[in-house]
C-alpha distance (Angstrom), angle and dihedral (degrees) to the residues before:
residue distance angle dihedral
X1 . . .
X2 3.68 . .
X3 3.89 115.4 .
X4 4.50 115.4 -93.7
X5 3.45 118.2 -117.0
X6 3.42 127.9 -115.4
X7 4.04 143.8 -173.9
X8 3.85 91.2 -97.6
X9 4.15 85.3 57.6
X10 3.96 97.1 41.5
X11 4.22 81.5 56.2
X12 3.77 102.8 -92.3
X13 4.03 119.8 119.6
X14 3.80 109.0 -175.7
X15 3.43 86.6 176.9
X16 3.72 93.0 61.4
X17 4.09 83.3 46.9
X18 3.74 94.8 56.4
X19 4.43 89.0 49.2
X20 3.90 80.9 57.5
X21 3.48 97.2 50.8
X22 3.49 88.4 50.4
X23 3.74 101.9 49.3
X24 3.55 95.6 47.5
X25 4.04 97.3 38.5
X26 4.28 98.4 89.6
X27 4.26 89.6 40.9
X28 3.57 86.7 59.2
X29 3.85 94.3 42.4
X30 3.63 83.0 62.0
X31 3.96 94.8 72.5
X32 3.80 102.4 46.9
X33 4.01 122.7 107.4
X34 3.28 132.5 -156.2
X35 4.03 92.5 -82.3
X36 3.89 89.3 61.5
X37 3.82 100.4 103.4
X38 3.93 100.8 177.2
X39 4.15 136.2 62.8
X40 3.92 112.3 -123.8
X41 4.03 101.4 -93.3
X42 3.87 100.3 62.8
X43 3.76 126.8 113.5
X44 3.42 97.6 -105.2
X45 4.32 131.9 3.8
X46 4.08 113.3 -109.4
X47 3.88 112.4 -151.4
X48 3.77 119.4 -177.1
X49 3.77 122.3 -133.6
X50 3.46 110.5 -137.7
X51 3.81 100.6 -139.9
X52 3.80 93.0 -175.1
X53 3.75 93.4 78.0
X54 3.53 99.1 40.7
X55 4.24 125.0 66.1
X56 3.62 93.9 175.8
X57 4.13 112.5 14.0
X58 3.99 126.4 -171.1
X59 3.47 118.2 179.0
X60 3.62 113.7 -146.0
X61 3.96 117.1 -159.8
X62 4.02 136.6 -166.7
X63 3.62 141.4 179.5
X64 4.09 131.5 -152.0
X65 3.47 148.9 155.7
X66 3.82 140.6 -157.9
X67 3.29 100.9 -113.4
X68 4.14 121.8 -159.0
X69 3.71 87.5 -18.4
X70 3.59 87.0 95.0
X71 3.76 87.2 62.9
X72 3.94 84.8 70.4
X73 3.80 86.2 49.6
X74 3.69 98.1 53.0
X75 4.18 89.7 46.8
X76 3.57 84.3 50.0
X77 3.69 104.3 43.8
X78 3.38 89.8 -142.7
X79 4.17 115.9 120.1
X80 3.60 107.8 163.7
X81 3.84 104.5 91.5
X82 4.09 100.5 48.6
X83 3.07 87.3 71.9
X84 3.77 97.6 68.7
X85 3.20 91.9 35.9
X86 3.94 88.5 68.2
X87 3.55 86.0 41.2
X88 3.72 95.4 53.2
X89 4.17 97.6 44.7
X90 4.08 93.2 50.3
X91 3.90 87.7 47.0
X92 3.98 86.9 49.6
X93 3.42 91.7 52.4
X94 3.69 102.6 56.7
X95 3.54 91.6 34.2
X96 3.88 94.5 65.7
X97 4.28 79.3 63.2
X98 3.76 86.8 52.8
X99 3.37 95.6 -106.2
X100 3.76 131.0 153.6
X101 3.48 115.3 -140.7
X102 4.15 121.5 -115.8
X103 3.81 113.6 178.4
X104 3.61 141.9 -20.4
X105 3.43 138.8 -143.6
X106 4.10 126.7 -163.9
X107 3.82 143.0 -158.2
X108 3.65 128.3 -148.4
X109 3.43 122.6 177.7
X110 4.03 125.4 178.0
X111 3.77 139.9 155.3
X112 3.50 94.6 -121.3
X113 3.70 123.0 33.8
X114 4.17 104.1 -135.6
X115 4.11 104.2 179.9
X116 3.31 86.6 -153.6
X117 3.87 100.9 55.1
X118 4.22 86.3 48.3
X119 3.85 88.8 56.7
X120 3.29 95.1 50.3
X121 4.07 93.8 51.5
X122 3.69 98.6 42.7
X123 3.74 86.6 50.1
X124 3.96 86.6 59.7
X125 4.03 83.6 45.3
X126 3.57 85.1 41.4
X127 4.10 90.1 57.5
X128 3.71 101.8 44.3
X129 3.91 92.4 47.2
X130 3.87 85.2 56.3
X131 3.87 102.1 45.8
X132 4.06 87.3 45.6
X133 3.97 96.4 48.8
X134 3.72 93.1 -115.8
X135 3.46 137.5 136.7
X136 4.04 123.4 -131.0
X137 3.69 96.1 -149.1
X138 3.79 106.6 172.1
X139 4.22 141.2 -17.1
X140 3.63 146.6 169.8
X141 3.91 127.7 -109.8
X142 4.13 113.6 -165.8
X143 3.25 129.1 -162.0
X144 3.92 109.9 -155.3
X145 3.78 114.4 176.4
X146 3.98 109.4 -163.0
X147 3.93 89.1 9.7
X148 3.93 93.9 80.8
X149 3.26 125.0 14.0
X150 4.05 120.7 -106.3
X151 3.70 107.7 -95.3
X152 4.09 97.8 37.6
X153 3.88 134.9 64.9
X154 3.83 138.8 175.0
X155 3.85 124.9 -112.3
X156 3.78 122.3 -157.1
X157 3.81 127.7 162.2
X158 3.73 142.8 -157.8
X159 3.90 125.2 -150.8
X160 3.80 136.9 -169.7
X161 4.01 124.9 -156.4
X162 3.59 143.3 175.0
X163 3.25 145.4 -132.2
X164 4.12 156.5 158.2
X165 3.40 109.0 -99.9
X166 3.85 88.3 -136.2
X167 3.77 92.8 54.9
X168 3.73 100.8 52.9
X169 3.52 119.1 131.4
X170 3.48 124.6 -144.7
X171 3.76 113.5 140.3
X172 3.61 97.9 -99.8
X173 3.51 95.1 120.3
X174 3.54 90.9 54.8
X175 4.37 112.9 126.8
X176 4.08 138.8 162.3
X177 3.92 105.1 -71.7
X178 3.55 98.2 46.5
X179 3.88 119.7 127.4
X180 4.04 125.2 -131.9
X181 3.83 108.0 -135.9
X182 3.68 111.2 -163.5
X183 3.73 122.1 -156.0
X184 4.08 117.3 -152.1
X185 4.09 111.9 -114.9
X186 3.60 122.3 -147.0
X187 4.42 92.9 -114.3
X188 3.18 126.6 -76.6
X189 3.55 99.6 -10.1
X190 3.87 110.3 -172.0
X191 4.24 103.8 -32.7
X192 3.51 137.2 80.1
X193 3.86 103.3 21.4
X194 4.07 91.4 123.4
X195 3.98 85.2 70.3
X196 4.22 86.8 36.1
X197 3.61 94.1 58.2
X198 3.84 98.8 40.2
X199 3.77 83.8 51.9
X200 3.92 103.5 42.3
X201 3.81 103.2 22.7
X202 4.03 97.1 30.8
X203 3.56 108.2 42.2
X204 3.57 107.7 14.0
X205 4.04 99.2 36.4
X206 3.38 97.6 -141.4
X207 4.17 109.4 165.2
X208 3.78 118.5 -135.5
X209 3.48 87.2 -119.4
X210 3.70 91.8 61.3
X211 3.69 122.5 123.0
X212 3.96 111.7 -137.7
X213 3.60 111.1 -159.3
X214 3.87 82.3 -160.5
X215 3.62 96.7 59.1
X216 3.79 87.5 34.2
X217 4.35 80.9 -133.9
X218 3.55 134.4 84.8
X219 3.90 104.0 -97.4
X220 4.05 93.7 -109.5
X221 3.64 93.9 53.8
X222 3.53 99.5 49.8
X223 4.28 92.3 45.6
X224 3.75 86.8 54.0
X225 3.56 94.3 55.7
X226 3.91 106.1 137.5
X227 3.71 115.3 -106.0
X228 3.98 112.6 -124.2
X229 3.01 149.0 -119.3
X230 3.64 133.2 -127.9
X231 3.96 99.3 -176.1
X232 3.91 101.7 102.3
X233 3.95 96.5 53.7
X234 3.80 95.7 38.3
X235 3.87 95.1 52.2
X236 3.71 89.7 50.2
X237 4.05 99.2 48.4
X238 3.97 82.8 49.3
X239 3.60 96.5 60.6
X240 3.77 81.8 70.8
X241 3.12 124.2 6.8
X242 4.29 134.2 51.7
X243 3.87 126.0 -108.6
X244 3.46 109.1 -179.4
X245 3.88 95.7 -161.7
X246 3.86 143.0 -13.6
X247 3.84 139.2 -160.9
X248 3.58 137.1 -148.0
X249 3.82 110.1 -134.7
X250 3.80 105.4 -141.5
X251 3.43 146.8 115.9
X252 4.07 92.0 3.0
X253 3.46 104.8 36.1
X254 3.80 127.2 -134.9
X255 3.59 98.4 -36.6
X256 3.84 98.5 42.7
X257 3.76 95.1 49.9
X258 3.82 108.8 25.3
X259 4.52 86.6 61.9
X260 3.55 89.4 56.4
X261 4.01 85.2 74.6
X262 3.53 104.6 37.3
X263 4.38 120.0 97.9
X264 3.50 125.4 -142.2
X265 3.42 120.2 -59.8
X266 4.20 94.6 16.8
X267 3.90 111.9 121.7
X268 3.97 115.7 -166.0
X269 3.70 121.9 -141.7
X270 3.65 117.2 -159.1
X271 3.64 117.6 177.7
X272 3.76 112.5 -165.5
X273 3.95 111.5 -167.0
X274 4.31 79.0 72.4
X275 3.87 84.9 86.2
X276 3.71 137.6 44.6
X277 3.92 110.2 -117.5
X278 3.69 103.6 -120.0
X279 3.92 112.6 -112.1
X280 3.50 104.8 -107.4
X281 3.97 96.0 56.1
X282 3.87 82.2 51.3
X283 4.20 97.4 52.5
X284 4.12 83.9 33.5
X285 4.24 90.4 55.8
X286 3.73 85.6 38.0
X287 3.33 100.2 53.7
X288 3.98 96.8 38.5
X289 3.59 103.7 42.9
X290 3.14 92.4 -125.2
X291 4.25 129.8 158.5
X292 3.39 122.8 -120.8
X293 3.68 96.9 -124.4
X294 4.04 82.8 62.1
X295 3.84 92.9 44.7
X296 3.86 83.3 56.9
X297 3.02 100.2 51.0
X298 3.57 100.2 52.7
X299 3.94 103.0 32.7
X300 3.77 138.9 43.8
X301 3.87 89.0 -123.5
X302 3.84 92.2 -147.2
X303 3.80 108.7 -38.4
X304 3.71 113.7 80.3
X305 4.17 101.7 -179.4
X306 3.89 117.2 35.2
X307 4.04 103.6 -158.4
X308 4.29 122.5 -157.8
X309 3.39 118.1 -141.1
X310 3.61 146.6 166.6
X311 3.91 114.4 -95.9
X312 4.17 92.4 -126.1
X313 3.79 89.0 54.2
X314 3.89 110.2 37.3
X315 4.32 95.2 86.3
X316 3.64 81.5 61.3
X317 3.18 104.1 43.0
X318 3.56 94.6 44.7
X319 3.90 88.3 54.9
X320 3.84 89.9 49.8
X321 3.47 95.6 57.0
X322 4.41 93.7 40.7
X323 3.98 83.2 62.5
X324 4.23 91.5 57.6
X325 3.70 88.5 47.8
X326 3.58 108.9 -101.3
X327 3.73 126.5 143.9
X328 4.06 102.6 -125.9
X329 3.81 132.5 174.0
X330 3.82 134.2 159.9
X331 3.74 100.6 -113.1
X332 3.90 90.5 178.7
X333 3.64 155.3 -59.0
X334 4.17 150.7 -85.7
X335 3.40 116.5 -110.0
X336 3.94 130.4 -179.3
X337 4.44 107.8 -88.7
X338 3.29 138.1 86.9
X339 3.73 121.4 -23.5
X340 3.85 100.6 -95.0
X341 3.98 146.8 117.2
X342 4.16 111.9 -119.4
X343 3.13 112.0 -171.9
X344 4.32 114.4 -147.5
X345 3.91 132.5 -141.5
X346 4.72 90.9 13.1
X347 3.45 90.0 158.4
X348 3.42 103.7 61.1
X349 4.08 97.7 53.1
X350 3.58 114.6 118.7
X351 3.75 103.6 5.5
């Protein structure tokens, strides 16, 4: 009689899932609070709203993933820093509402389950949960034999924030006079590396092992570069001052994210020879060919959070945020016109 099939056979080693859950269980322990009223293991995650501190609450919620930066991850076989780089983007993109961030949730999803290979992502989950005072409450790990291939896997994540209704931020305050803060980003961050690795990998053949004298890294290194967050400085400028309205530069670019909080009738004028183009956009526009109304459009060229604020107030707050660390510069202004993004001074980028 031949010998049954089973769900080890057809590619799926519970087993194997049950060693992950175990290696990962106390690092995630290490980012609940006191509101976090279930073990990792249940059904779903319970989180307690602390009504005490709130008169009018809103929670505010995103999703994300990293996109084909985990290619650069799997070349490497290195896993712990993608993780906080999901981490980091969802937390952004609350944040820019004014929202604090509560609890997170992940996905992983691979063809083969390595224990290993989980540990070393939710300790990158584990990381950014910690530095952003949130708690990672709960997730999902897949295996998916024939789906994705062996060695690789997906990441996706799922974040929950709070805020007073009063203090949202959404850009609707947003008038002519107003000054556009930019805030430095640490490279490419978490967009644009399907057109990176076509360019670097595909037609030049670099290795990501290769040292670039003009990056002054070797290639890998410097594409794995975690993306940041902006959380810590932002919450302490807004326990005094006013920012009318932020944006998340990702996937897009200035233009495709910075409209998305202008009204009616609010025009935003970003000139770009304020800032020195990080070098890795330089050697990756170099190296492609590519015009600077494409590298734009696809990365944040250097300034990863693009604050609003009013005229009378942006000195201050642009000395506020200097003392956390940040890299900040008024790269322009709103001015009455249509509702669009122009972007000052193209032609010169990457000369």
């Amino acid at each position: 009689m031949k010998k049954g099939i089973d769900y080890k056979t057809a590619g799926v080693d519970i087993e194997w899932a049950d060693l992950a859950k175990k290696r990962i269980k106390n690092l995630v322990r290490t980012t609940f609070d006191k509101n976090v009223l279930t073990d990792i293991g249940s059904f779903g995650g319970f989180y307690a709203l602390a009504k005490k501190d709130y008169r009018d609450p809103v929670l505010v919620s995103s999703s994300d993933g990293v996109g084909t930066k985990l290619k650069i991850a799997f070349q490497m076989n290195k896993h712990d820093t993608v993780g906080e780089d999901l981490v980091n983007h969802c937390v952004n993109d609350i944040l820019v509402h004014g929202a604090r961030p509560l609890f997170f949730l992940d996905y992983i999803a691979t063809g083969k389950l390595y224990p290993t290979v989980v540990e070393q992502i939710v300790k990158g989950l584990v990381r950014g949960c910690s530095k952003n005072n949130c708690s990672l409450i709960g997730g999902e790990t897949a295996e998916m034999p024939d789906f994705y291939d062996p060695e690789e896997y997906d990441l996706a994540g799922f974040i929950v924030g709070i805020v007073e209704r009063k203090k949202i931020i959404d850009g609707s305050k947003i008038e002519p006079g107003d000054v556009l803060l930019g805030l430095g980003s640490n490279g490419l961050h978490t967009n644009g590396y399907s057109l990176v690795r076509k360019v670097l990998f595909g037609v030049k053949g670099y290795k990501t092992g290769d040292y670039v004298k003009d990056l002054k890294n070797q290639v890998g290194k410097e594409l794995l570069k975690t993306h940041r967050s902006y959380a810590r400085s932002i919450f302490k400028v807004l326990e005094k001052h006013r920012i009318k309205g932020m944006a998340h530069i990702t996937g897009g670019g200035i233009p495709g994210n910075l409209i998305r909080i202008l009204p009616e009738g609010c025009q935003a004028k970003v000139d770009i020879s304020l800032w020195k183009t990080p070098r890795i956009f330089n050697f990756i526009q170099k190296a492609g060919n590519i015009k600077s109304e494409e590298m734009f459009k696809v990365f944040n060229m250097g300034i990863g959070l693009i604050l609003v604020v009013p005229n009378s107030d942006s000195e201050k707050i642009k000395r506020k945020l200097q003392t956390y660390g940040e890299m900040v510069l008024k790269i322009g202004e709103i001015v009455s016109g249509k509702r669009e993004v122009k972007l000052l001074g193209l032609s010169g980028v990457g000369k």
